[in-house]
LUMMI-615972 format. One record per residue: residue number from 1; residue in three letters; chain; y, x, z of N, C-alpha, C, O, CB in turn. Coordinates in pm, 1 decimal. Glycine has a CB too. Layout:
<mikols>
MIKOL  resi  resn  chain   n_north    n_east      n_up  ca_north   ca_east     ca_up   c_north    c_east      c_up   o_north    o_east      o_up  cb_north   cb_east     cb_up
MIKOL   NUM   ALA      A         Y         X         Z         Y         X         Z         Y         X         Z         Y         X         Z         Y         X         Z
...
</mikols>
This chain:
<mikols>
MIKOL  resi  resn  chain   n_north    n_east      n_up  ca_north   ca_east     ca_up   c_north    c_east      c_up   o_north    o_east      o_up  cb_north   cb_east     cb_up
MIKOL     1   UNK      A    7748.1   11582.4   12308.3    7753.4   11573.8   12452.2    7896.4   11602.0   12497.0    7959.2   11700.3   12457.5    7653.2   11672.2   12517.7
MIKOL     2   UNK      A    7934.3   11530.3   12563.3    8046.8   11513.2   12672.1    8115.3   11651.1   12733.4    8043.2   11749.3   12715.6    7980.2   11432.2   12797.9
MIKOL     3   UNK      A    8210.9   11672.0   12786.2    8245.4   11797.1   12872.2    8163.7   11751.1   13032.5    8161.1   11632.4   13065.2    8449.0   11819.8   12884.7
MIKOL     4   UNK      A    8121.0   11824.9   13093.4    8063.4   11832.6   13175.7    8228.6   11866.9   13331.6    8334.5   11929.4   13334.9    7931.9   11950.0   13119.3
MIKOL     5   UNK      A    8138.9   11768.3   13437.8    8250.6   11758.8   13547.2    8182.6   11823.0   13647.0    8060.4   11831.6   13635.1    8304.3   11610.3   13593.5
MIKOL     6   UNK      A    8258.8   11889.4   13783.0    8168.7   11911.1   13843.6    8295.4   11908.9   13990.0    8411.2   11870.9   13972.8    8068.3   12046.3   13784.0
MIKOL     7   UNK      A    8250.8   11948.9   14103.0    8298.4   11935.5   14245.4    8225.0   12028.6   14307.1    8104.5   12026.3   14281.9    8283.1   11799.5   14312.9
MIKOL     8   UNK      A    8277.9   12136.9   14406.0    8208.5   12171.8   14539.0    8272.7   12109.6   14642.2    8391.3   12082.3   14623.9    8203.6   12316.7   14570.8
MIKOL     9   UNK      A    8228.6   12084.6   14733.1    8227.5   12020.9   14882.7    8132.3   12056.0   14999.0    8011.1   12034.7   15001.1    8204.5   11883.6   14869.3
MIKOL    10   UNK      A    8225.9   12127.6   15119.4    8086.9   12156.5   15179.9    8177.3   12059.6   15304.9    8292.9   12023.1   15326.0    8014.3   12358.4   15209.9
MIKOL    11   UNK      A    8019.2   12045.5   15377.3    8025.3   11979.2   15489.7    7977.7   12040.6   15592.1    7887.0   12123.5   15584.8    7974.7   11873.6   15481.8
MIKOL    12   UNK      A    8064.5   11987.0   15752.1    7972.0   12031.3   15911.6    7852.4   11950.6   15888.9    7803.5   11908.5   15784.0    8053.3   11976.8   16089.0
MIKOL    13   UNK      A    7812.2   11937.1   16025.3    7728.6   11823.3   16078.5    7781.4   11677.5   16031.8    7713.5   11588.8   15980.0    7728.7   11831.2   16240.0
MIKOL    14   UNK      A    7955.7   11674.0   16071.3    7981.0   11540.9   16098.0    8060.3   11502.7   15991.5    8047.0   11579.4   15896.1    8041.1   11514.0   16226.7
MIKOL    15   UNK      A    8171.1   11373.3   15965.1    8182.9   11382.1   15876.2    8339.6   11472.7   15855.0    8442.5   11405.7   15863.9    8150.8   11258.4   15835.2
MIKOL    16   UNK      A    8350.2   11608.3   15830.3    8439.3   11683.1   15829.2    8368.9   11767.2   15711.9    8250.5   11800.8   15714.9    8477.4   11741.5   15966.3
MIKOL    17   UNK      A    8462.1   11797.3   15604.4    8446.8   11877.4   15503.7    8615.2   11955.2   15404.1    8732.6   11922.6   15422.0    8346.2   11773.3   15414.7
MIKOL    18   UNK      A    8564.6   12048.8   15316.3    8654.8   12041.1   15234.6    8618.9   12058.3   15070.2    8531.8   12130.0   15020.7    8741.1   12130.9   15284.6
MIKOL    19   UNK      A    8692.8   11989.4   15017.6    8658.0   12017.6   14851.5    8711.7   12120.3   14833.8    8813.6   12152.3   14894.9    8705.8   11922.5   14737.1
MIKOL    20   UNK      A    8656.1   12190.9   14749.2    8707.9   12324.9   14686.0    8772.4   12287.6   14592.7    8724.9   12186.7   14540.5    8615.8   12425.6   14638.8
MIKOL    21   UNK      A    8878.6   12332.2   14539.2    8949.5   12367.4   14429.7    9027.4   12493.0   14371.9    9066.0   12591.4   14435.0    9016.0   12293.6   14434.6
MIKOL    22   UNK      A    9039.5   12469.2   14252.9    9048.8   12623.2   14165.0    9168.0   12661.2   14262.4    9156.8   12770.9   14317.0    9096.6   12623.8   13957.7
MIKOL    23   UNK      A    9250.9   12605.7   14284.1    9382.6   12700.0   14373.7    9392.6   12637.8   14507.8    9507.0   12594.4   14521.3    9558.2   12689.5   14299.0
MIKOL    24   UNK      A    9331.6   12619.3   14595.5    9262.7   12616.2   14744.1    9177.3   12489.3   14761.6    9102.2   12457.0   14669.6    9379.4   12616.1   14868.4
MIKOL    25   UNK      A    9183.5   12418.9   14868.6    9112.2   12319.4   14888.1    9184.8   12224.4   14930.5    9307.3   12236.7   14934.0    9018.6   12340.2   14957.9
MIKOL    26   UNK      A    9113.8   12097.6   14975.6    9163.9   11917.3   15049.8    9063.7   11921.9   15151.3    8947.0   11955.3   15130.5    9137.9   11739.4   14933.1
MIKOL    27   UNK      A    9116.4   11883.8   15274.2    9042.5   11844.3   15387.4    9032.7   11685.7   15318.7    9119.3   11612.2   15271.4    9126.2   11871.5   15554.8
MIKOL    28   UNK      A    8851.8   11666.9   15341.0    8807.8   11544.0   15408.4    8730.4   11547.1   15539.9    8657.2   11625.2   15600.7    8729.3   11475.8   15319.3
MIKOL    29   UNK      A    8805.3   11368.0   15561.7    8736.2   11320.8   15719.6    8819.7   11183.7   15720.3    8873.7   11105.2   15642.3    8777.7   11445.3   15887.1
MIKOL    30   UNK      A    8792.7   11207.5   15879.9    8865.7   11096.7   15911.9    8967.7   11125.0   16026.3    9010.9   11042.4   16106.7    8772.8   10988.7   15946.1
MIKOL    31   UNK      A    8989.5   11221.1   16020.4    9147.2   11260.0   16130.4    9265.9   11248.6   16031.6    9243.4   11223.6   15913.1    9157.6   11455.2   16209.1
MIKOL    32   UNK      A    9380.2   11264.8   16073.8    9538.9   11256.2   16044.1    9510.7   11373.2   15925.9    9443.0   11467.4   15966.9    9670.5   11302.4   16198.0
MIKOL    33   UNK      A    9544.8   11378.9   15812.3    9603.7   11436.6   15726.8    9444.8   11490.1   15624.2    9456.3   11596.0   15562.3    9715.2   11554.9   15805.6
MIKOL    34   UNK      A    9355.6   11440.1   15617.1    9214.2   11428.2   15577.1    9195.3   11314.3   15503.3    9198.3   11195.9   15537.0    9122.7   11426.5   15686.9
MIKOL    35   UNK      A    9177.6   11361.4   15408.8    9118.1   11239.5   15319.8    9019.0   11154.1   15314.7    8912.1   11206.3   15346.4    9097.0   11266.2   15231.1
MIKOL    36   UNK      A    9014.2   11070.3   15294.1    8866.7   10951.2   15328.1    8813.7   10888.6   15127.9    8893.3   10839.5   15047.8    8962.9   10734.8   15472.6
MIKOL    37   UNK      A    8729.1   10903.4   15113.4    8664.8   10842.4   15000.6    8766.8   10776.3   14931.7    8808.8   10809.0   14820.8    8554.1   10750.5   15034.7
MIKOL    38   UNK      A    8811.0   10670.0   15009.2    8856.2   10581.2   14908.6    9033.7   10631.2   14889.1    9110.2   10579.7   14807.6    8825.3   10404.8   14967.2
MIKOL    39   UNK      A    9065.6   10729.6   14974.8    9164.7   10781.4   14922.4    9139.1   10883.1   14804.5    9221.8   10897.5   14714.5    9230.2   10831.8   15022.7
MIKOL    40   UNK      A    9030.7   10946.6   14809.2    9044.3   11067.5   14709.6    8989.0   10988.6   14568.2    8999.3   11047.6   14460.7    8936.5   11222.1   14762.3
MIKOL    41   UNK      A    8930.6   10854.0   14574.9    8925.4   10745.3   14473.1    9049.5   10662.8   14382.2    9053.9   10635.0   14262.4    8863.9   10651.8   14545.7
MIKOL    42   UNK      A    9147.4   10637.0   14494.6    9280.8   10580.2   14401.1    9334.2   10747.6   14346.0    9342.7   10781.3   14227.9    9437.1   10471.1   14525.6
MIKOL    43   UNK      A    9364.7   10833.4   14463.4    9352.0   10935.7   14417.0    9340.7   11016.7   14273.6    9428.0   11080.4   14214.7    9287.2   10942.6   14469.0
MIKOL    44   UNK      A    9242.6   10999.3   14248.1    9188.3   11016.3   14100.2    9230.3   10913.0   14013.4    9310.9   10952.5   13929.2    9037.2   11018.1   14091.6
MIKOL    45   UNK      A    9192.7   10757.9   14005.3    9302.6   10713.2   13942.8    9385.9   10706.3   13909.6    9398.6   10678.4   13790.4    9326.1   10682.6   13942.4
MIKOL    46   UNK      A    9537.1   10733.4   14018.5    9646.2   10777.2   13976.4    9662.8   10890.0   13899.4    9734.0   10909.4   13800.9    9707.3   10786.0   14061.7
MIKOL    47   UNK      A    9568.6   10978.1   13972.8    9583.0   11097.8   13869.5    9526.6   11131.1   13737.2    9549.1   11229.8   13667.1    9549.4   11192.8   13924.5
MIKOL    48   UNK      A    9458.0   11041.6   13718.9    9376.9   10998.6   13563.7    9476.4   10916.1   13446.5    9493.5   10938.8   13326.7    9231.7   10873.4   13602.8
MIKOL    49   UNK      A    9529.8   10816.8   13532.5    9596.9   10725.4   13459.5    9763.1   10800.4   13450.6    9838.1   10740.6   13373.4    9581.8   10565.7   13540.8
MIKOL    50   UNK      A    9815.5   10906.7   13512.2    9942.8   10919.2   13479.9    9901.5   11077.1   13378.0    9977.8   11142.3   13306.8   10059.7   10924.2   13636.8
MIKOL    51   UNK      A    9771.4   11097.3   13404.0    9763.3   11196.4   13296.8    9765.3   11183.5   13169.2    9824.8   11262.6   13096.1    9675.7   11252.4   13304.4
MIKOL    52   UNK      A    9697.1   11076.9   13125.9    9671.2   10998.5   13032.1    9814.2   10967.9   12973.5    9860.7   11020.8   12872.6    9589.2   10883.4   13080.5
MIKOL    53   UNK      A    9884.7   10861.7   13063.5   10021.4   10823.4   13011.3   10104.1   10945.2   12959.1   10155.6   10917.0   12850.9   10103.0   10752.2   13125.3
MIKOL    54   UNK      A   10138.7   11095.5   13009.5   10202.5   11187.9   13022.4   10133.6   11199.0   12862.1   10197.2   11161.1   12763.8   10188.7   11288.8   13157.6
MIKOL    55   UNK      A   10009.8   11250.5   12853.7    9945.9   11247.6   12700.7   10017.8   11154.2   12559.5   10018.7   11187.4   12441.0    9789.7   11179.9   12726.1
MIKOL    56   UNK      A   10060.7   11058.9   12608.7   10062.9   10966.7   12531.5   10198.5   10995.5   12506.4   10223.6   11045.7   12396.8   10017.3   10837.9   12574.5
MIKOL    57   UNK      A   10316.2   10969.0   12605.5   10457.1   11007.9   12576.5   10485.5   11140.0   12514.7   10596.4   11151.6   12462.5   10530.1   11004.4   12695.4
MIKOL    58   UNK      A   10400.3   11246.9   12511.4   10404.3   11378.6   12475.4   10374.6   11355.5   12246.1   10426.8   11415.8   12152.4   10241.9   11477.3   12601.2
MIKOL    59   UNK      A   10278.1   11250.6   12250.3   10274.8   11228.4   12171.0   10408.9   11184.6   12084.8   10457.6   11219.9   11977.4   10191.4   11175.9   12190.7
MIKOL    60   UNK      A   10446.7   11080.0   12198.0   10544.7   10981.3   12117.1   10662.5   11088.6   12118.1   10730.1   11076.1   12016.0   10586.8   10810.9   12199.7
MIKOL    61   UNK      A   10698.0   11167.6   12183.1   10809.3   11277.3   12188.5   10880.1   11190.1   12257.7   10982.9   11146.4   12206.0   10881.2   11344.2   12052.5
MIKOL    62   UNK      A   10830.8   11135.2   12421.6   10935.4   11101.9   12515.2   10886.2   11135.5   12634.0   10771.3   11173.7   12655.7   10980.0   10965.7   12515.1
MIKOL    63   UNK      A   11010.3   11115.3   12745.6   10978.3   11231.5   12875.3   11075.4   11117.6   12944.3   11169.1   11049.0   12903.5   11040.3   11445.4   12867.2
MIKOL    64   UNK      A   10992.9   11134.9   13093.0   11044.0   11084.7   13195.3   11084.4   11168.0   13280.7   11049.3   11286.0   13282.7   10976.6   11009.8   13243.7
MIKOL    65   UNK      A   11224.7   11072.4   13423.2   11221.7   11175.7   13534.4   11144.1   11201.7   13651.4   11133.9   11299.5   13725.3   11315.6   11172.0   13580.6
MIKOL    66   UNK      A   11077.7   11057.1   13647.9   10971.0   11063.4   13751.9   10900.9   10928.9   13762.4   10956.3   10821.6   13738.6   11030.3   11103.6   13891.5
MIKOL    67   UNK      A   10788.1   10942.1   13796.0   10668.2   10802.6   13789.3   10670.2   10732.9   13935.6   10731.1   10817.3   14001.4   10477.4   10863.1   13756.6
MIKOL    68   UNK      A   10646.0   10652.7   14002.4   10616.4   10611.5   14124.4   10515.6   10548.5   14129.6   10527.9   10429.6   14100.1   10697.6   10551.4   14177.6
MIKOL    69   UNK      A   10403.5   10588.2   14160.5   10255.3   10505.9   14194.4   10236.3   10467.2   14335.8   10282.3   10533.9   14428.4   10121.2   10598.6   14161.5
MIKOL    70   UNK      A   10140.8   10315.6   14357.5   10132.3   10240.1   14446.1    9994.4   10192.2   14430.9    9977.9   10112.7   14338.4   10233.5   10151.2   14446.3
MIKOL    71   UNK      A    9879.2   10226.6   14509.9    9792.5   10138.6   14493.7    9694.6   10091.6   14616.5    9648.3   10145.3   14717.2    9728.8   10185.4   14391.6
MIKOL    72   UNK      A    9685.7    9917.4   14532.5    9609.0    9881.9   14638.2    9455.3    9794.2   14610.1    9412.9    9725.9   14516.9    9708.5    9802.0   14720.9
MIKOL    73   UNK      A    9418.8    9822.7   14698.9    9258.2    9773.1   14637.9    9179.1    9673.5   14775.5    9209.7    9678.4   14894.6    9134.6    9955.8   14599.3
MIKOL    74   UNK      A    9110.8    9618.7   14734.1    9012.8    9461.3   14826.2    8875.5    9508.2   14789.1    8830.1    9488.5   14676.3    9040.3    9251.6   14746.0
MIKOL    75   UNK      A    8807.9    9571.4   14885.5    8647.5    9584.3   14864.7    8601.8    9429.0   14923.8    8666.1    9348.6   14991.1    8566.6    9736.4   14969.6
MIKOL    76   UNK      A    8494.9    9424.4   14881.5    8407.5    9308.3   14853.8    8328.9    9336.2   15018.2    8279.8    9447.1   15039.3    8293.7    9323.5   14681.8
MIKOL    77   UNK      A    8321.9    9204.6   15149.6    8229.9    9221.3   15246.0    8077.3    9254.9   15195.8    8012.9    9337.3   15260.7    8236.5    9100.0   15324.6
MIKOL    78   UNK      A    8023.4    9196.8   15089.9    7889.0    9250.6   15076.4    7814.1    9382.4   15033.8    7851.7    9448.4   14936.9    7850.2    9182.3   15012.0
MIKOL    79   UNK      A    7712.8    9414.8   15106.7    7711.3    9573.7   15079.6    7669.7    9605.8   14969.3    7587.6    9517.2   14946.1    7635.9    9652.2   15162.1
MIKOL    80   UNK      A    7670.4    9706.8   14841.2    7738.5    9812.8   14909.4    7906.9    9751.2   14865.7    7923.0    9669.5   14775.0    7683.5    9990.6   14843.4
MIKOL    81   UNK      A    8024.7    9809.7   14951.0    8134.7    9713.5   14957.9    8221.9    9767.9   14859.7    8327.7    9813.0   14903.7    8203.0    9696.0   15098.5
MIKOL    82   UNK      A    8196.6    9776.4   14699.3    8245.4    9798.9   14616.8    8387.9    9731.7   14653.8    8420.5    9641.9   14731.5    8168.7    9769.0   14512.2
MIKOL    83   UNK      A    8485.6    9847.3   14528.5    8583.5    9730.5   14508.6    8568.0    9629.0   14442.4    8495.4    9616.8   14343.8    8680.8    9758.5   14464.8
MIKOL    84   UNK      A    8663.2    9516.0   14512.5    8685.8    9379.8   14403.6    8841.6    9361.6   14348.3    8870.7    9295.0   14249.0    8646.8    9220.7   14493.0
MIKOL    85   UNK      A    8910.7    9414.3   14409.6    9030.7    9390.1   14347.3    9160.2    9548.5   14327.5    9176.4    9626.7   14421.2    9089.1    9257.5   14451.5
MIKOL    86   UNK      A    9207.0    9558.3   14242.4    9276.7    9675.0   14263.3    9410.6    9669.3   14189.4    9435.6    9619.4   14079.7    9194.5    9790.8   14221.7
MIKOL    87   UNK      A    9472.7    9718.4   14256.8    9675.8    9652.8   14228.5    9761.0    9790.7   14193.8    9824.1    9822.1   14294.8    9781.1    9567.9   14427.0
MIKOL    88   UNK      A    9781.4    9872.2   14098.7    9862.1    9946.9   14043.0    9992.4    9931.5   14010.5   10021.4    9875.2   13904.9    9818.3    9970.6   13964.9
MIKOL    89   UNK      A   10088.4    9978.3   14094.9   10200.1    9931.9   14129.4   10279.0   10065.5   14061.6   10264.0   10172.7   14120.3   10212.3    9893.3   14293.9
MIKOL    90   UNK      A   10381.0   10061.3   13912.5   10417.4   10216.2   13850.5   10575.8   10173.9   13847.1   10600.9   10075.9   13777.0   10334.1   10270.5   13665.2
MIKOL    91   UNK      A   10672.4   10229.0   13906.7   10786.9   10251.6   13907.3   10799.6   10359.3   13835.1   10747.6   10469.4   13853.4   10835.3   10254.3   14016.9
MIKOL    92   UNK      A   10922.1   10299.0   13691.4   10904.3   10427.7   13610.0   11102.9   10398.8   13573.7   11150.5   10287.6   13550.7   10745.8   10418.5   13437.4
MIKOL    93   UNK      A   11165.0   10499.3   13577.5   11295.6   10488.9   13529.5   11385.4   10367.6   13404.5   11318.5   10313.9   13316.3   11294.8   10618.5   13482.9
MIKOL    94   UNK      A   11512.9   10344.9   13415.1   11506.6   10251.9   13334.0   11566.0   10314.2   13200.2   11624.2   10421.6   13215.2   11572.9   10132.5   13390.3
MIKOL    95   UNK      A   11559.5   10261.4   13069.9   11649.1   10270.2   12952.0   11555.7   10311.4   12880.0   11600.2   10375.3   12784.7   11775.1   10354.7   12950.2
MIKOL    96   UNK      A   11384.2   10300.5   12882.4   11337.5   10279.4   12737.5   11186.6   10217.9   12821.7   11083.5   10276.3   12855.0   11330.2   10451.1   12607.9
MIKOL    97   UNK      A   11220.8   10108.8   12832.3   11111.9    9982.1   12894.3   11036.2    9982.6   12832.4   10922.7   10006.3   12873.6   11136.5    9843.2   12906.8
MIKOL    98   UNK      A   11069.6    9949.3   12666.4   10981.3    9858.2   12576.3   10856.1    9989.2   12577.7   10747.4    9976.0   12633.9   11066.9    9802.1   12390.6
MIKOL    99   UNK      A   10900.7   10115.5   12502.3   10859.0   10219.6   12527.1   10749.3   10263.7   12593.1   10632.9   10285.5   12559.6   10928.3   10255.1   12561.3
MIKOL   100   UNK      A   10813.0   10272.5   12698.0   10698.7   10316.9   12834.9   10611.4   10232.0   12892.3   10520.1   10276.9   12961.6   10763.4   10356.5   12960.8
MIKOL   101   UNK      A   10628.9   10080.9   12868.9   10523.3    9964.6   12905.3   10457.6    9950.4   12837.1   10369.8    9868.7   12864.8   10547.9    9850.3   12927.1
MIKOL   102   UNK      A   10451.0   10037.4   12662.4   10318.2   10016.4   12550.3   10245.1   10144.1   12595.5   10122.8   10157.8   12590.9   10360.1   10018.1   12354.3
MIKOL   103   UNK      A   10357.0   10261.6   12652.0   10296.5   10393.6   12683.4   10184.7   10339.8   12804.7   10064.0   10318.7   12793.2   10425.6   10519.9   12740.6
MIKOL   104   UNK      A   10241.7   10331.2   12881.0   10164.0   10249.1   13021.6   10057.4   10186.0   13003.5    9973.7   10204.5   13091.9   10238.0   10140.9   13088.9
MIKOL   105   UNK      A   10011.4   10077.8   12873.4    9918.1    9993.1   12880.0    9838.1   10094.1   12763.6    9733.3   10112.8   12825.3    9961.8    9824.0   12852.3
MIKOL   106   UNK      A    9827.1   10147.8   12672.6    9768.3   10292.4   12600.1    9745.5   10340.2   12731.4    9650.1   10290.2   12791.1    9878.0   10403.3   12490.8
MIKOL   107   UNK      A    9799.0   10408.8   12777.0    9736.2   10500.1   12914.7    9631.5   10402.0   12987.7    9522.1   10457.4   12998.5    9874.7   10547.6   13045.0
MIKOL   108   UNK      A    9634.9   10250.9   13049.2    9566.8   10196.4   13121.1    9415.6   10185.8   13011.6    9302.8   10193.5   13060.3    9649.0   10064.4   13177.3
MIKOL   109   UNK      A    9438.5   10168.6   12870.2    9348.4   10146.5   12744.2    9269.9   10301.1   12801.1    9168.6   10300.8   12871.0    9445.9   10137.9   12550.5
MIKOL   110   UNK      A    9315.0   10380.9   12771.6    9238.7   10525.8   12781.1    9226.7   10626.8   12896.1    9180.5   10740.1   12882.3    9293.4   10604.1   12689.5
MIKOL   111   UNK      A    9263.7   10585.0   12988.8    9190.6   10624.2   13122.8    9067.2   10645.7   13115.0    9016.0   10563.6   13038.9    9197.3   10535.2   13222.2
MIKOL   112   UNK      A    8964.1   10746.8   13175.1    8834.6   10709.6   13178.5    8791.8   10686.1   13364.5    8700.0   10630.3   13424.7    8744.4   10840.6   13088.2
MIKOL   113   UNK      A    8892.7   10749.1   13397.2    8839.4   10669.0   13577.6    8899.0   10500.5   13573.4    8825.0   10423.5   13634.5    8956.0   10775.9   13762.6
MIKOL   114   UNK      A    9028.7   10432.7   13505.8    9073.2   10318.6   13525.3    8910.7   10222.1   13461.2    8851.6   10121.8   13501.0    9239.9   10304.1   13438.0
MIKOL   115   UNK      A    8892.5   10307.0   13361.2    8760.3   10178.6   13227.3    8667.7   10187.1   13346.0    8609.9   10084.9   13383.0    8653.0   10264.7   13011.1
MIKOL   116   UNK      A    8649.4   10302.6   13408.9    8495.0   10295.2   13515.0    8542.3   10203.0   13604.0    8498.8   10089.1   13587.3    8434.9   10450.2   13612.3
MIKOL   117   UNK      A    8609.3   10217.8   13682.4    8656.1   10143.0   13775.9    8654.5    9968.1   13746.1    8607.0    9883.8   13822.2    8791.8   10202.4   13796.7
MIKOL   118   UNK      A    8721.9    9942.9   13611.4    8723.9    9852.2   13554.4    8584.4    9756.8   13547.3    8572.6    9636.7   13523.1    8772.6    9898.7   13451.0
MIKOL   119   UNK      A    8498.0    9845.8   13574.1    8368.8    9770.9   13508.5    8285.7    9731.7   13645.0    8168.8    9693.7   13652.4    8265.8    9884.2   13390.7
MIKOL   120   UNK      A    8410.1    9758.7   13783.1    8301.7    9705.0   13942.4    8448.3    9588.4   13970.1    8438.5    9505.4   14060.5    8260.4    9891.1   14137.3
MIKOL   121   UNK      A    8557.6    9593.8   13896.9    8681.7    9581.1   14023.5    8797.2    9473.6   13929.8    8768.3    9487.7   13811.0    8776.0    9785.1   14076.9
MIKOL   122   UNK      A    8872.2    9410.2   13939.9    8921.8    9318.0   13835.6    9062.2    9409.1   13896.0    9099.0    9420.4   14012.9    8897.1    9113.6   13845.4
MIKOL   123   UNK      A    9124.4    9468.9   13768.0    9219.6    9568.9   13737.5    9329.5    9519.0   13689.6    9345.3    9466.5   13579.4    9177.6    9659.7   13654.4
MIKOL   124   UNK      A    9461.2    9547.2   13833.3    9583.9    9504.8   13783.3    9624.8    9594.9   13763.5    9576.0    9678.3   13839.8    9662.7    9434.2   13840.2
MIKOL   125   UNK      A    9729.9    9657.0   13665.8    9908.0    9743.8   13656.0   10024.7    9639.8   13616.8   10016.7    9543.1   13541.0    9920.2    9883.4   13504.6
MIKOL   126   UNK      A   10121.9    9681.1   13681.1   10242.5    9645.3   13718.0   10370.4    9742.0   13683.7   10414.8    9831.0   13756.2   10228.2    9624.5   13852.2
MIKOL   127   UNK      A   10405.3    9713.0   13590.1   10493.3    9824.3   13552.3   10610.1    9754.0   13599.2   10624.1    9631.8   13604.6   10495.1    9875.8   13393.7
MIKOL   128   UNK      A   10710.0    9862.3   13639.8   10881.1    9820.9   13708.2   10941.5    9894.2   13683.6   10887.7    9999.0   13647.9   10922.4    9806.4   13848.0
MIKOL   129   UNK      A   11097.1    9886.8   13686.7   11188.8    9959.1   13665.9   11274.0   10051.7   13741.2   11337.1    9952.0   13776.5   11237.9    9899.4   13627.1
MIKOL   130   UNK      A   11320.9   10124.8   13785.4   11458.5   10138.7   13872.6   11533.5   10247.7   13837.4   11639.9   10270.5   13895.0   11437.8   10153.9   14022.4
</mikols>
C-alpha cells in the first residue's frame, strides 16, 4: 500500500475557506488574493512536476538558478467541465539544455499529479531558455 495523502479545509457557509497547512494556511474563495480550485490544481502541478525534476537533477549532480513556470489550461463546455487542454510553459537558465530537457521530460515521465492529470487533459511542456 501506497503512502497515504491527506488535507484539512474548513469552510463558512459560503464559498470562503482555508486549507490548513503544517506551517500556516491558504485562503480559498473567490475574492482578490484567495485561491479558486483550479488555481490550487495547476498549483499542485507545478509543484509536483518541479519537485520531481529537482529529484532528478539531484540525482544527476546538477543544480539550477531558478525555474519559471507558466500554466495554462482549456476546460471542456460539457459538464462536468474537466480539463481538455493544458500548456506548461518552464523557463529554465541557459548552458546545459541538452541536460535539463531529458531532466524535464523524466520529471514530466514521473510526476504523479502530471500522469493523473494526463489521463482527463491532452498534456503539453515547453521547455525554454534564458
Amino acid at each position: 500500500m501506497g503512502p497515504k495523502v491527506s488535507a484539512v479545509i474548513d469552510f463558512i457557509s459560503v464559498f470562503k475557506g482555508q486549507l490548513q497547512l503544517r506551517e500556516g494556511h491558504l485562503d480559498i474563495g473567490s475574492s482578490a488574493n484567495e485561491a479558486r480550485p483550479y488555481d490550487l490544481l495547476q498549483g499542485a502541478l507545478v509543484s509536483c512536476l518541479h519537485s520531481t525534476f529537482l529529484d532528478i537533477l539531484e540525482k544527476k549532480r546538477l543544480t539550477i538558478a531558478f525555474a519559471h513556470y507558466e500554466v495554462e489550461g482549456e476546460k471542456r463546455d460539457e459538464i462536468p467541465t474537466t480539463l481538455k487542454t493544458v500548456k506548461i510553459t518552464v523557463t529554465l537558465p541557459k548552458g546545459q539544455e541538452e541536460a535539463l530537457t531529458k531532466s524535464m521530460e523524466l520529471a514530466k515521465k514521473y510526476c504523479s499529479v502530471f500522469s493523473t492529470l494526463s489521463n482527463v487533459a491532452e498534456m503539453t511542456l515547453v521547455v525554454c531558455y534564458k
